[in-house]
C-alpha positions as a Python dict, from the first residue, in 0.01 Angstrom:
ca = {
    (1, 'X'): (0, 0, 0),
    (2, 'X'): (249, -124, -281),
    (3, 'X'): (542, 102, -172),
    (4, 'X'): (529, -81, 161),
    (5, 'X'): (535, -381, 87),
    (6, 'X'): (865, -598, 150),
    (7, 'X'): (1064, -713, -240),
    (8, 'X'): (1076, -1041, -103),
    (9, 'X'): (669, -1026, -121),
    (10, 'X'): (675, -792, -412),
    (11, 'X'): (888, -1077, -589),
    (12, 'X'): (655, -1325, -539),
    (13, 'X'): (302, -1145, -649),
    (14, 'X'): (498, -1074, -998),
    (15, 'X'): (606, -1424, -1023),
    (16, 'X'): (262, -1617, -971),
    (17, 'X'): (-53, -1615, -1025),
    (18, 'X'): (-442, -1748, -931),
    (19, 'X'): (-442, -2107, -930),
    (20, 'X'): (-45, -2214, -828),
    (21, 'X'): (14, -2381, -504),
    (22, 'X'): (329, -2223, -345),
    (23, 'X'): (510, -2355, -93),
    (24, 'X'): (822, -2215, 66),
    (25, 'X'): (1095, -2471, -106),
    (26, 'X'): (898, -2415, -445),
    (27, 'X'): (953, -1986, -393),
    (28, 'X'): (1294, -2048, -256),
    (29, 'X'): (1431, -2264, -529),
    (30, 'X'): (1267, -2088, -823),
    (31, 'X'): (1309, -1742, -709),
    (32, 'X'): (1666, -1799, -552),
    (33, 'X'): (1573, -1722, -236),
    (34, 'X'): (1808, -1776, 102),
    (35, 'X'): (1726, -2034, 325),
    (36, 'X'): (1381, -1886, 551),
    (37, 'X'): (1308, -1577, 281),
    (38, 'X'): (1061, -1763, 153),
    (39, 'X'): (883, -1837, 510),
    (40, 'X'): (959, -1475, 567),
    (41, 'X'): (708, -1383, 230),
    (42, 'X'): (467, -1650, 261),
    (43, 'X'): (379, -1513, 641),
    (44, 'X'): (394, -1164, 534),
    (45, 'X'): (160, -1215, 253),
    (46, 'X'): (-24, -1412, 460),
    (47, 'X'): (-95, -1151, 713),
    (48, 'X'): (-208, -938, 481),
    (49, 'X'): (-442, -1132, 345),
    (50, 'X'): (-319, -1206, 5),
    (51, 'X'): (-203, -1539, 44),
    (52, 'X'): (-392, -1802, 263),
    (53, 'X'): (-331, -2185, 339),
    (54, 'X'): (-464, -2448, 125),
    (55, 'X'): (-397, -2760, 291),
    (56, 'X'): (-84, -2935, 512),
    (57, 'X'): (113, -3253, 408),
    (58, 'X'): (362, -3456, 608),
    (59, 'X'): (631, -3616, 432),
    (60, 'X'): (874, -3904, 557),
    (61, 'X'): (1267, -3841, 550),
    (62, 'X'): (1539, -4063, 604),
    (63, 'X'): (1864, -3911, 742),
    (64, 'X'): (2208, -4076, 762),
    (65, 'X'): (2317, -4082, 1104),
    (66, 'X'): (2713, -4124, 1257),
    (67, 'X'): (2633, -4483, 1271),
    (68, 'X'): (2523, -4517, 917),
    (69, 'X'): (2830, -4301, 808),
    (70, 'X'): (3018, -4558, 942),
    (71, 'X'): (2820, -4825, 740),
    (72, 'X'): (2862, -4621, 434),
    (73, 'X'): (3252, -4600, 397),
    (74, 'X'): (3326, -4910, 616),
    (75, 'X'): (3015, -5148, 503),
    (76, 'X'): (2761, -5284, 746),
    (77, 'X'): (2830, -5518, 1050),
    (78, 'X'): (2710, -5806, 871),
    (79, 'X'): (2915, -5719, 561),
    (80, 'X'): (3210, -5699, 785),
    (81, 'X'): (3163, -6010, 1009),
    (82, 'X'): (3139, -6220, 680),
    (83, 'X'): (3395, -6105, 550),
    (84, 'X'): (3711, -6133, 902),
    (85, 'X'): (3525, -6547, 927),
    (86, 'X'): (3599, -6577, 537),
    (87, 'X'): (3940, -6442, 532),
    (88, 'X'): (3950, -6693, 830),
    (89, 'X'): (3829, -6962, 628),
    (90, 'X'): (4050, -6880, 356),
    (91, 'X'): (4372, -6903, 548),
    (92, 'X'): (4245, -7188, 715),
    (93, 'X'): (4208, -7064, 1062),
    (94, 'X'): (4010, -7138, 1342),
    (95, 'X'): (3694, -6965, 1325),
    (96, 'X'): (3633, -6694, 1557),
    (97, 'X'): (3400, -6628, 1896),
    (98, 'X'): (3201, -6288, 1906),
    (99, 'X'): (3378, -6095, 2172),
    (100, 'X'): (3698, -6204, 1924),
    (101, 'X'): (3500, -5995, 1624),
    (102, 'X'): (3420, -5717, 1863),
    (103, 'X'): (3735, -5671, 1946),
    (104, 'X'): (3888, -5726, 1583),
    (105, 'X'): (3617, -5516, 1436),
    (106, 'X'): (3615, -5218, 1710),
    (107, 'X'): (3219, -5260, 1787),
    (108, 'X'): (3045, -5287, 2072),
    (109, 'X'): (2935, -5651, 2211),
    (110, 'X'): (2552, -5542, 2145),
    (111, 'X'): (2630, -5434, 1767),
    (112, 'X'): (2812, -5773, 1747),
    (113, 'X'): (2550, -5999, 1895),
    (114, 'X'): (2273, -5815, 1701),
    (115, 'X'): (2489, -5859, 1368),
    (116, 'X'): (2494, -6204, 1461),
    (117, 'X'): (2166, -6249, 1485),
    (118, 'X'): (2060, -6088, 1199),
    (119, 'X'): (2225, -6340, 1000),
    (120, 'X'): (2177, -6664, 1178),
    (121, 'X'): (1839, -6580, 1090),
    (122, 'X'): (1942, -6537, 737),
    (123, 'X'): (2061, -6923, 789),
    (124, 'X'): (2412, -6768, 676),
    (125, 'X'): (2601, -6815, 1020),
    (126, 'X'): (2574, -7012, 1294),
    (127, 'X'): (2813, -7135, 1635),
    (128, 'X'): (2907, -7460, 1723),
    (129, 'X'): (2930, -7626, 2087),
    (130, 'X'): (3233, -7387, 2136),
    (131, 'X'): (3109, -7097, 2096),
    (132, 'X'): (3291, -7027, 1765),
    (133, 'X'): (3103, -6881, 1474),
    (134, 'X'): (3082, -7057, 1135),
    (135, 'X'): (2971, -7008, 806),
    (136, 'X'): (2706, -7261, 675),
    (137, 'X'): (2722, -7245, 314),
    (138, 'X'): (3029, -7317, 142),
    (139, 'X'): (3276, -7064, -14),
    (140, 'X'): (3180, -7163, -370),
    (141, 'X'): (2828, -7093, -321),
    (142, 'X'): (2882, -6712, -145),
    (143, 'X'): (2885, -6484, -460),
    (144, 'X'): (2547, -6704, -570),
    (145, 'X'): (2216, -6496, -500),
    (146, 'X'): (2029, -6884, -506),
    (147, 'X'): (2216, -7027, -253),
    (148, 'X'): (2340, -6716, 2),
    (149, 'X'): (2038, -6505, 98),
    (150, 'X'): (2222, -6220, 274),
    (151, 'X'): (2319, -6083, -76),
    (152, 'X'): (1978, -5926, -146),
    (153, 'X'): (2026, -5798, 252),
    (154, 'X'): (2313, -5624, 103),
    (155, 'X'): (2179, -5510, -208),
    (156, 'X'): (1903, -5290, -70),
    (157, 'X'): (2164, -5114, 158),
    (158, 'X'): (2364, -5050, -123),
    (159, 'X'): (2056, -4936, -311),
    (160, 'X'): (1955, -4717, -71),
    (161, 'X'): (2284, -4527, 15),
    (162, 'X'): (2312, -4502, -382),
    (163, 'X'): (1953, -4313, -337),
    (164, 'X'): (2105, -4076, -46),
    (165, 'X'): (2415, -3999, -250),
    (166, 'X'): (2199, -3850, -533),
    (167, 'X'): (1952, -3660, -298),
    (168, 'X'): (2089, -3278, -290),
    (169, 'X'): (1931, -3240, 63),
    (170, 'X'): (2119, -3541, 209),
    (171, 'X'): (1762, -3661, 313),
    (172, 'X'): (1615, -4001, 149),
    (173, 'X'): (1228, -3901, 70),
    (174, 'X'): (1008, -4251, 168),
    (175, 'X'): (815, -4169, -124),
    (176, 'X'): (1151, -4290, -380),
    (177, 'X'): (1183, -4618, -160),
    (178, 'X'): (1006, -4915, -293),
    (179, 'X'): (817, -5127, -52),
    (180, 'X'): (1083, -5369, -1),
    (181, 'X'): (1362, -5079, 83),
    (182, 'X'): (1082, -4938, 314),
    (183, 'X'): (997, -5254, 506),
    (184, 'X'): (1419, -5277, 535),
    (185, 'X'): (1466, -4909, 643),
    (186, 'X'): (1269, -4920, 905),
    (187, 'X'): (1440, -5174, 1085),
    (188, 'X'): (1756, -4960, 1067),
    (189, 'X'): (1628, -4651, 1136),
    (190, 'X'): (1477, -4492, 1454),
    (191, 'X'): (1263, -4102, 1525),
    (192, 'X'): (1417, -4035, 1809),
    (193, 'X'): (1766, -4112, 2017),
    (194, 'X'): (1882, -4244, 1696),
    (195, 'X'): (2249, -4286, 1757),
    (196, 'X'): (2217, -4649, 1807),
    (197, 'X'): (2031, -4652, 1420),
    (198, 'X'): (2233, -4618, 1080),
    (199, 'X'): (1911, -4371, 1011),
    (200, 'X'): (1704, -4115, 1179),
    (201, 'X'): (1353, -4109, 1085),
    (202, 'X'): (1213, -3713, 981),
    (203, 'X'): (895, -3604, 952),
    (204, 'X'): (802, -3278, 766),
    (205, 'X'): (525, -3131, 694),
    (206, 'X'): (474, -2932, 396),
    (207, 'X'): (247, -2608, 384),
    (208, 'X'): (110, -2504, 42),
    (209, 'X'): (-55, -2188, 8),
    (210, 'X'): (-230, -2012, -326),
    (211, 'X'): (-382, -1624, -384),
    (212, 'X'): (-693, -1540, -184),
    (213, 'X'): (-982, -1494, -398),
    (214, 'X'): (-1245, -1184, -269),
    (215, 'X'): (-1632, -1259, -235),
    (216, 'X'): (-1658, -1080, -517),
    (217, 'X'): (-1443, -1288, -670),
    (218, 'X'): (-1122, -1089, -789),
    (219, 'X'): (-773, -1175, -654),
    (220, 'X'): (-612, -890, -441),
    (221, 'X'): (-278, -1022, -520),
    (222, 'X'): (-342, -1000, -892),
    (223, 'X'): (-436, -645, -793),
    (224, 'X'): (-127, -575, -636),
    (225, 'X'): (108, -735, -875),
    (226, 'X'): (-90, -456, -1155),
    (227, 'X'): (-28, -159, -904),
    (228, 'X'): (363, -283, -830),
    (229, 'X'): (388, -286, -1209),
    (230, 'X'): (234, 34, -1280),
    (231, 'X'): (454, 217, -1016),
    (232, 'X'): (777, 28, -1208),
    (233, 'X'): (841, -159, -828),
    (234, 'X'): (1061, -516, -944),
    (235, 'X'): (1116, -615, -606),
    (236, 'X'): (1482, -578, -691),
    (237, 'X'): (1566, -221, -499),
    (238, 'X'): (1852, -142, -329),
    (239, 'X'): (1761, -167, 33),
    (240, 'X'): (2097, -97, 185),
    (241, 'X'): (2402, 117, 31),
    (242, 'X'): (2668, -67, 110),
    (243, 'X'): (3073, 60, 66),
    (244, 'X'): (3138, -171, -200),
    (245, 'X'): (2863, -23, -414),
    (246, 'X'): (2952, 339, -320),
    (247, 'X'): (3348, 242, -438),
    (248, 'X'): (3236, 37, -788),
    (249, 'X'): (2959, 292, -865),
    (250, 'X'): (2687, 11, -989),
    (251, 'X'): (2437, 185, -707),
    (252, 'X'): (2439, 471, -1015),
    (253, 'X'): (2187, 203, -1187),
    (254, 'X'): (1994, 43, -917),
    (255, 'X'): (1631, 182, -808),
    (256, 'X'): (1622, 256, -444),
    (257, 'X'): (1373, 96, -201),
    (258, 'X'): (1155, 365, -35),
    (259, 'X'): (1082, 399, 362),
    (260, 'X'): (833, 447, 535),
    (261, 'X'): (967, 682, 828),
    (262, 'X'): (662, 615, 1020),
    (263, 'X'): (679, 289, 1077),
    (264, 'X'): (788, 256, 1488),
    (265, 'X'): (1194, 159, 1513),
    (266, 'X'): (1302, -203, 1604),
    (267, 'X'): (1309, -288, 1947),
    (268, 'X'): (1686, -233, 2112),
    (269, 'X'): (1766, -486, 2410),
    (270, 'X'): (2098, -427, 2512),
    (271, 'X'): (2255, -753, 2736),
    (272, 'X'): (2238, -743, 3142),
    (273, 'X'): (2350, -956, 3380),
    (274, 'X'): (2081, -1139, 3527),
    (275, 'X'): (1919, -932, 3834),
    (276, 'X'): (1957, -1246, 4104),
    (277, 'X'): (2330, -1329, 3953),
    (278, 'X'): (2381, -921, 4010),
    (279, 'X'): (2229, -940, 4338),
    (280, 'X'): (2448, -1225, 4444),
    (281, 'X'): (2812, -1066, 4281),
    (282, 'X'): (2651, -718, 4490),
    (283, 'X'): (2674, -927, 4806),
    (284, 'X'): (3004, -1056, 4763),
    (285, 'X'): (3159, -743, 4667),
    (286, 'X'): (2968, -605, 5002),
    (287, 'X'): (3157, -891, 5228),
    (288, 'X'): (3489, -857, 5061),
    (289, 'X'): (3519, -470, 5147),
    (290, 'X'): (3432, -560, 5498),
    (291, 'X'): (3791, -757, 5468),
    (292, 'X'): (3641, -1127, 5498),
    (293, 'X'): (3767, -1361, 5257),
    (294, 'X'): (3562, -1585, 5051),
    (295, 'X'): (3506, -1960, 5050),
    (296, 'X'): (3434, -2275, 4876),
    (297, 'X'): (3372, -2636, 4811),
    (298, 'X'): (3240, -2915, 4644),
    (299, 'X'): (2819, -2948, 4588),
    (300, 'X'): (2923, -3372, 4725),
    (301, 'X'): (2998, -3403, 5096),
    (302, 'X'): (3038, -3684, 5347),
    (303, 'X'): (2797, -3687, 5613),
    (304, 'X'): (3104, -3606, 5824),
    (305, 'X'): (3161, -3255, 5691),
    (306, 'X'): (2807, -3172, 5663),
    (307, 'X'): (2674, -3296, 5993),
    (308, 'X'): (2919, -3473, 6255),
    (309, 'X'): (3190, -3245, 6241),
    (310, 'X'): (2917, -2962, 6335),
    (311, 'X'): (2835, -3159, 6665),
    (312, 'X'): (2489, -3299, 6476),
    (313, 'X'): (2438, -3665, 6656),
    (314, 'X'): (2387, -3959, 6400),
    (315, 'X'): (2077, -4077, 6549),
    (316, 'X'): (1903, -3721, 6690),
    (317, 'X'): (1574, -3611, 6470),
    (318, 'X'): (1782, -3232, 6440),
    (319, 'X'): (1920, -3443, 6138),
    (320, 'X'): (1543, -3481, 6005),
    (321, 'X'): (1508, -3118, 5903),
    (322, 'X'): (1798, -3174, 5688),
    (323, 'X'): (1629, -3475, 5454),
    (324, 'X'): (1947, -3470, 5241),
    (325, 'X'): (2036, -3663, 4869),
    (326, 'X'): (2220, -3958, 4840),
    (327, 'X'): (2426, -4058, 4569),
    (328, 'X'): (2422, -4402, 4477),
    (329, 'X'): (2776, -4457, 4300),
    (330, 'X'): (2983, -4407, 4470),
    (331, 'X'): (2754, -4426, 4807),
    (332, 'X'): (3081, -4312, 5018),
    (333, 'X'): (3428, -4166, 5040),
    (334, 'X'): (3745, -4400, 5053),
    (335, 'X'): (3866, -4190, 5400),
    (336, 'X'): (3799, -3896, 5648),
    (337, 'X'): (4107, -3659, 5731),
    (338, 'X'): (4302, -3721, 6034),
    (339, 'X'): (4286, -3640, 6319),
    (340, 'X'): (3957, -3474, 6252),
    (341, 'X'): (3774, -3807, 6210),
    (342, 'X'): (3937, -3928, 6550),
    (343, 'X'): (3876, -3589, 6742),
    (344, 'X'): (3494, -3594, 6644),
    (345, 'X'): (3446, -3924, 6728),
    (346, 'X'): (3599, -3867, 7085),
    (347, 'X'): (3385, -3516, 7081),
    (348, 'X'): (3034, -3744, 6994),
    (349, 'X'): (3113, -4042, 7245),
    (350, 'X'): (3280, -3840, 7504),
    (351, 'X'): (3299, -3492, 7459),
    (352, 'X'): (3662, -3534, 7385),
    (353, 'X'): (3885, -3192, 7455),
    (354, 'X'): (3583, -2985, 7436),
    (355, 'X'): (3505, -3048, 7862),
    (356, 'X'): (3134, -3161, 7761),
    (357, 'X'): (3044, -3531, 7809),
    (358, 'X'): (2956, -3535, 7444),
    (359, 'X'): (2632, -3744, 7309),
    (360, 'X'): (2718, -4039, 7485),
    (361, 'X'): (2672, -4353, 7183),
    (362, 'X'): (2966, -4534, 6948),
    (363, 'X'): (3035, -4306, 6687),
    (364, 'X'): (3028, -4480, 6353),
    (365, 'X'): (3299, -4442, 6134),
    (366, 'X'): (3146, -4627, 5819),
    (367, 'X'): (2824, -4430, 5820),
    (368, 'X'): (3000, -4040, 5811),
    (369, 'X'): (3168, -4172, 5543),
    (370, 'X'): (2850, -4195, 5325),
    (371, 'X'): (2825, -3942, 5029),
    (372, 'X'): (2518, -3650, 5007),
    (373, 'X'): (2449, -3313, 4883),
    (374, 'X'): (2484, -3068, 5104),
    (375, 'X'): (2222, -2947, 5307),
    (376, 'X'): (2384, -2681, 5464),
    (377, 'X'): (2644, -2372, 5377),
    (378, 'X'): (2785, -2469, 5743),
    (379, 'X'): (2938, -2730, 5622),
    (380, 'X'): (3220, -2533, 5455),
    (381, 'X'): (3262, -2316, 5762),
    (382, 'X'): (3373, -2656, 5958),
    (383, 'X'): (3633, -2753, 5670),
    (384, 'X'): (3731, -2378, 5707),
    (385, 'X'): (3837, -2402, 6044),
    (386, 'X'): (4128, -2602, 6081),
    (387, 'X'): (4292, -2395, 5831),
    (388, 'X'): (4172, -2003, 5959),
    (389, 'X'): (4397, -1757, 6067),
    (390, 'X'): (4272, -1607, 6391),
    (391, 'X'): (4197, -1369, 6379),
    (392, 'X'): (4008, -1399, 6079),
    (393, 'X'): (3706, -1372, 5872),
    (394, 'X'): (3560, -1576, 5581),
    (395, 'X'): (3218, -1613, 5411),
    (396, 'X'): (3102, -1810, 5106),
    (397, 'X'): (2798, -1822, 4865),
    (398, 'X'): (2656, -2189, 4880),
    (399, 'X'): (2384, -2343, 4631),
    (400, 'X'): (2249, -2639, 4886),
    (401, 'X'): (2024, -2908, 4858),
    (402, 'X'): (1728, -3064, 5088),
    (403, 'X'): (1445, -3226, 4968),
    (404, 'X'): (1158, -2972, 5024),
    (405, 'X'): (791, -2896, 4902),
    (406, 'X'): (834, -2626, 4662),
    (407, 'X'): (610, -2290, 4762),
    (408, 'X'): (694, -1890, 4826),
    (409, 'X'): (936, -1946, 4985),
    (410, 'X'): (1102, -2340, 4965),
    (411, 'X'): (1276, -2478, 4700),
    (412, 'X'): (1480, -2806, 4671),
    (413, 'X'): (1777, -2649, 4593),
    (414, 'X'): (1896, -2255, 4705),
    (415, 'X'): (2160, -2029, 4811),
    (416, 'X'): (2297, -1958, 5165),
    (417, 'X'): (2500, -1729, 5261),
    (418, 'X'): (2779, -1913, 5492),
    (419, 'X'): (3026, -1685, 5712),
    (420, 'X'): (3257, -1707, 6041),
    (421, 'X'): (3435, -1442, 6221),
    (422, 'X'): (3761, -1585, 6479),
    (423, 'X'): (3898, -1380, 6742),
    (424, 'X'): (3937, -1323, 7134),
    (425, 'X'): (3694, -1061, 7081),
    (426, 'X'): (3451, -1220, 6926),
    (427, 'X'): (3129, -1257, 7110),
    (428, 'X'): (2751, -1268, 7072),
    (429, 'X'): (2733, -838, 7015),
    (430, 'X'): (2966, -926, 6700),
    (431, 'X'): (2780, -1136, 6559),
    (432, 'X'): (2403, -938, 6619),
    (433, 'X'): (2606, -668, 6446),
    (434, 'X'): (2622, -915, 6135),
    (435, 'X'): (2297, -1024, 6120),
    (436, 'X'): (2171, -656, 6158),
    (437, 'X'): (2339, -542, 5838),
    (438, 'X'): (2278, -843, 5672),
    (439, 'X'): (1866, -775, 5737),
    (440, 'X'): (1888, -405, 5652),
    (441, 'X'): (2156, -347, 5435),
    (442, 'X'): (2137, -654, 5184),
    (443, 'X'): (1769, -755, 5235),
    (444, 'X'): (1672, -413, 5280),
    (445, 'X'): (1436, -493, 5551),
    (446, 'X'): (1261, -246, 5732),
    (447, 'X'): (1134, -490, 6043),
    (448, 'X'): (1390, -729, 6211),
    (449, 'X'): (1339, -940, 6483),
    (450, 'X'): (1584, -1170, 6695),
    (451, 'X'): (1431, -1533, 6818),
    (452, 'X'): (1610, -1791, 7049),
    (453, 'X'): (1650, -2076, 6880),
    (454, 'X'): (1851, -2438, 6866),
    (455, 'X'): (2137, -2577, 6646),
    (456, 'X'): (2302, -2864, 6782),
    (457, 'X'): (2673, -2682, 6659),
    (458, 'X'): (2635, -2308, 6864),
    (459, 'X'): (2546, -2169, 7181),
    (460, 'X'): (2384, -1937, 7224),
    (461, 'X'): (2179, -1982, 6895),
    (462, 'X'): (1981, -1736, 6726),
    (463, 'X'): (1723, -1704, 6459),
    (464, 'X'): (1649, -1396, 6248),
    (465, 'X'): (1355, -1304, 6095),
    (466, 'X'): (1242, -1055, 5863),
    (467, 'X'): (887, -888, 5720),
    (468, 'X'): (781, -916, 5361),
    (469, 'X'): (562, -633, 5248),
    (470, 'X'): (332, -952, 5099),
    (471, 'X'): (467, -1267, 5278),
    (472, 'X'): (481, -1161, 5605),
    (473, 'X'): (750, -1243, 5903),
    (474, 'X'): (974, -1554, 5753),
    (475, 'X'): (1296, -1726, 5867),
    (476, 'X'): (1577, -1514, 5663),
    (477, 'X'): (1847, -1807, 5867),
    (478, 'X'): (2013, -1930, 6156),
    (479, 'X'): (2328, -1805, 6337),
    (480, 'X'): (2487, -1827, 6681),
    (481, 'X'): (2859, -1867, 6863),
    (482, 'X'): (3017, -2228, 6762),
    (483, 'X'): (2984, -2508, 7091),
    (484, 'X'): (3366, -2602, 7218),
    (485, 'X'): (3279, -2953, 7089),
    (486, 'X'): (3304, -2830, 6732),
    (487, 'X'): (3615, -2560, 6755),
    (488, 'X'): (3833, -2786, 7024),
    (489, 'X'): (3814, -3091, 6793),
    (490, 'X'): (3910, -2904, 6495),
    (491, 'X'): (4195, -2715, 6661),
    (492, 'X'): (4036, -2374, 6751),
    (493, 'X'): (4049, -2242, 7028),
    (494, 'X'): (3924, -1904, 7009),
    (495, 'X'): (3550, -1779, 6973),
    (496, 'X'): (3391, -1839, 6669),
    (497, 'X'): (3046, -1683, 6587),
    (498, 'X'): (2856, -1810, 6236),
    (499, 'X'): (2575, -1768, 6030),
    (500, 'X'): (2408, -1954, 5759),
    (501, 'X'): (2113, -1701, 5567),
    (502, 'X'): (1906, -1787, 5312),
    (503, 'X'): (2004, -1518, 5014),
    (504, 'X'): (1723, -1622, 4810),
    (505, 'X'): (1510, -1480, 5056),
    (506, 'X'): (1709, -1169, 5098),
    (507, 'X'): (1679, -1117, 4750),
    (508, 'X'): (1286, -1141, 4724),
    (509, 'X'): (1342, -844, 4947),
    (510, 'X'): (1554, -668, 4718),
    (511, 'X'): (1435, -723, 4366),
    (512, 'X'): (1047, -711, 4495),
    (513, 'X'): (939, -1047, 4450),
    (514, 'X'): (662, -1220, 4623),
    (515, 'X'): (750, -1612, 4462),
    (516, 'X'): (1107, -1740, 4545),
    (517, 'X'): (1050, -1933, 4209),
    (518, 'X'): (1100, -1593, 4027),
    (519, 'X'): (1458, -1600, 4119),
    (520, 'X'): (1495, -1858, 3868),
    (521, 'X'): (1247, -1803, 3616),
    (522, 'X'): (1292, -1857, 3212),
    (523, 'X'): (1027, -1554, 3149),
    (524, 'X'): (1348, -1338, 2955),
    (525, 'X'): (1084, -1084, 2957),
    (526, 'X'): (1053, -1069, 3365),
    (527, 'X'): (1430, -1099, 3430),
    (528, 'X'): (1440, -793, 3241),
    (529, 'X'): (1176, -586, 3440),
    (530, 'X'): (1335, -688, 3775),
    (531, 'X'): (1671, -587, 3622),
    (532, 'X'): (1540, -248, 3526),
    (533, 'X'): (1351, -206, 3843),
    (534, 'X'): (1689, -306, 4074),
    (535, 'X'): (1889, -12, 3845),
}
């Protein structure tokens, strides 16, 4: 058993004995052990048996923080408001306001105002009916403890920095504060978000542990430490031949640590990409040798982008299923594009170019200026069009947002896939051909079925819909030929067919997942089974 056991461990059975409390700063410090080897030998020993816990204690730290490095080399706000109103007094100027000492002393109005505070209560400062801040004992009297109180403020910061500059952690234990320093500390220092406090408050507990003891009452440590002894083990042995050792020669007096060959080999994870990030670069490399040419945009959009430029009413309930984020600042954008925002308008009141009579109600022009997340992927296929070459053909990867009840198959936030073909070919057999490889070649769907459906933006308008071996039939997206009133307004006047698919759900198809919550899970051990399966 000796000859497998770790020289860290071995180290610390020859070094103690029955009765000492260790503790993983005492082993470290006496033993001259690296930072965690002494964790490392305490939990080995304790899985074995030989060591166990004897009790827990939690211990109070004080930590300087950026603020109180600032109060350390440039004194505390108090120290330095005293000290601009006496040089003020001195030269016989007027006495200053508080946003003047903010701004001559770099802090923030808070900082100032709490400074303030702290010593009006002091009776050390005060403000007359102006507003300016005084000093209410006189000059002579400010070096005397008896007659200016702030000095013992002063004196137990000083006396506690002096305490942190002779700790070697950089940590002030509570335990060396007196009750006075305590009582003051606290109101400077904070546990948590402490970057508004000159300290951060730091609990740590401290685990002491001490040689098991047998029912029969011998110490299998003690036994241990005899047997390491008797087979001449120091806990000093060469564990690794290194090139500097081999070139001086000092490995010619070293003992050699022995190895057990049996022992299984560490665990070797080499890094992947992550299966749904794969699945997504797989897709795009797909479209682009197909010759379309990828898209993009901002996650903020006006509602005029996202829904009026795709022929989506203001006031119609097809606006419901898209229950989109806000943003409160800014709540809108400073202007729409020209003549886009004039030709939808026209295309929403009247029909405009497009030969429809449009929606028939006053377009508002402050409203599709508001500010949202997008809901859709369409939305960059309407920016894309006044700029397409025809004919052309573009796609994009979207992340989108809708507020949604997360299940199987909803999330808040997802991918679409977003893509338009242009031509005087196009028509609805070009874009069924789309959808079909879509469905079986990315999804990898065995069962595909086409469904009429409605989108205020295309006609004819189709939904497609594939099986899950678990699920069942479900929505993989929406697709159809764009109206006029969306391609005449923004200059097109060729056919346009588009499709927005959900690629989350294509990938559940792929990578074999029944939850589309998986796609995004932090189980490291998961992502790599669904990486391994996908290969």
């Amino acid at each position: 058993m000796v000859k497998n056991l770790h020289p860290l461990e071995v180290r610390v059975l020859l070094s103690y004995k029955k009765g000492d409390e260790l503790t993983v700063e005492k082993i470290e410090k006496e033993l001259e052990l690296k930072s965690g080897n002494g964790n490392q030998a305490l939990s080995w020993l304790a899985a074995k048996e030989l060591v166990s816990i004897v009790r827990r204690e939690t211990s109070v730290f004080y930590e300087l923080t950026g603020m109180g490095q600032e109060w350390k080399e440039k004194g505390s706000p108090e120290e330095r408001m005293l000290e601009i109103i006496r040089q003020r007094i001195n030269k016989m100027e007027d006495s200053p306001r508080l946003p003047e000492l903010a701004e001559i002393l770099k802090m923030e109005n808070k900082d100032i105002g709490s400074a303030f505070g702290n010593l009006s209560k002091l009776g050390v400062l005060t403000m007359n009916e102006e507003k300016k801040v005084t000093i209410t004992i006189s000059l002579e009297d400010f070096e005397n403890p008896q007659k200016n109180p702030v000095l013992a403020h002063f004196r137990l910061i000083k006396a506690i920095f002096q305490k942190l500059i002779s700790s070697e952690q950089g940590l002030i234990p509570e335990a060396l504060l007196s009750e006075e320093e305590k009582t003051f500390i606290a109101g400077i220092s904070k546990k948590r978000g402490a970057s508004d406090a000159a300290f951060r408050q730091i609990e740590k507990e401290t685990v002491f542990y001490s040689f098991c003891i047998a029912e029969d009452g011998t110490v299998p440590a003690e036994e241990a430490a005899l047997a390491l002894r008797s087979a001449g083990i120091s806990g000093e042995e060469i564990g690794v031949l290194t090139q500097e050792m081999l070139e001086s020669g000092s490995w010619k007096n070293k003992s050699f640590r022995s190895y057990n060959v049996k022992v299984p080999p560490t665990r070797l994870i080499p890094g992947r990409s992550n299966p749904y990030a794969k699945f997504l670069e797989d897709v795009k490399d797909k479209l682009v040798s197909l010759g379309f040419e990828e898209f993009d945009g901002p996650l903020v959009e006006t509602e005029f982008w996202n829904s009026d430029a795709l022929f989506m009413p203001q006031f119609h309930s097809a606006r419901d299923i898209h229950d989109v984020y806000r943003l409160d600042e800014p709540t809108h954008a400073k202007e729409i594009e020209e003549p886009w925002l004039s030709n939808i308008a026209k295309a929403h009141e009247n029909g405009g170019e497009s030969g429809s009579r449009g929606w028939n109600y006053e377009f508002d022009r402050d409203f599709t200026r508001r500010l949202i997340l997008r809901s859709q992927g369409t939305v960059l296929s309407s920016k894309m069009l006044p700029k397409a070459k025809i004919p052309g053909k573009y796609f994009g990867i979207v992340r989108c947002f809708r507020y949604d009840q997360v299940d199987a198959t909803h999330l808040p936030d997802f991918y679409q896939t977003e893509g338009i073909v242009l031509g005087e070919d196009v028509n609805l057999r070009t874009l069924l051909g789309m959808l079909e490889m879509f469905a079986t070649e990315v999804a990898g769907a065995q069962d595909v079925r086409y469904v009429p459906g409605y989108f205020p933006f295309t006609e004819p308008s189709i939904e497609v819909h594939i099986k899950h071996p678990v699920l069942g039939w479900f929505e993989m997206g929406g697709s159809g030929l764009f109206r006029p009133e969306v391609t005449e307004s923004l200059g097109i006047k060729v056919p346009v067919a588009a499709w927005g698919l959900g690629i989350d759900r294509m990938a559940m198809m792929t990578l074999g997942i029944k939850d589309i919550r998986e796609l995004f899970s932090n189980d490291i051990e998961n992502v790599r089974l669904r990486r391994s399966i996908n290969n």
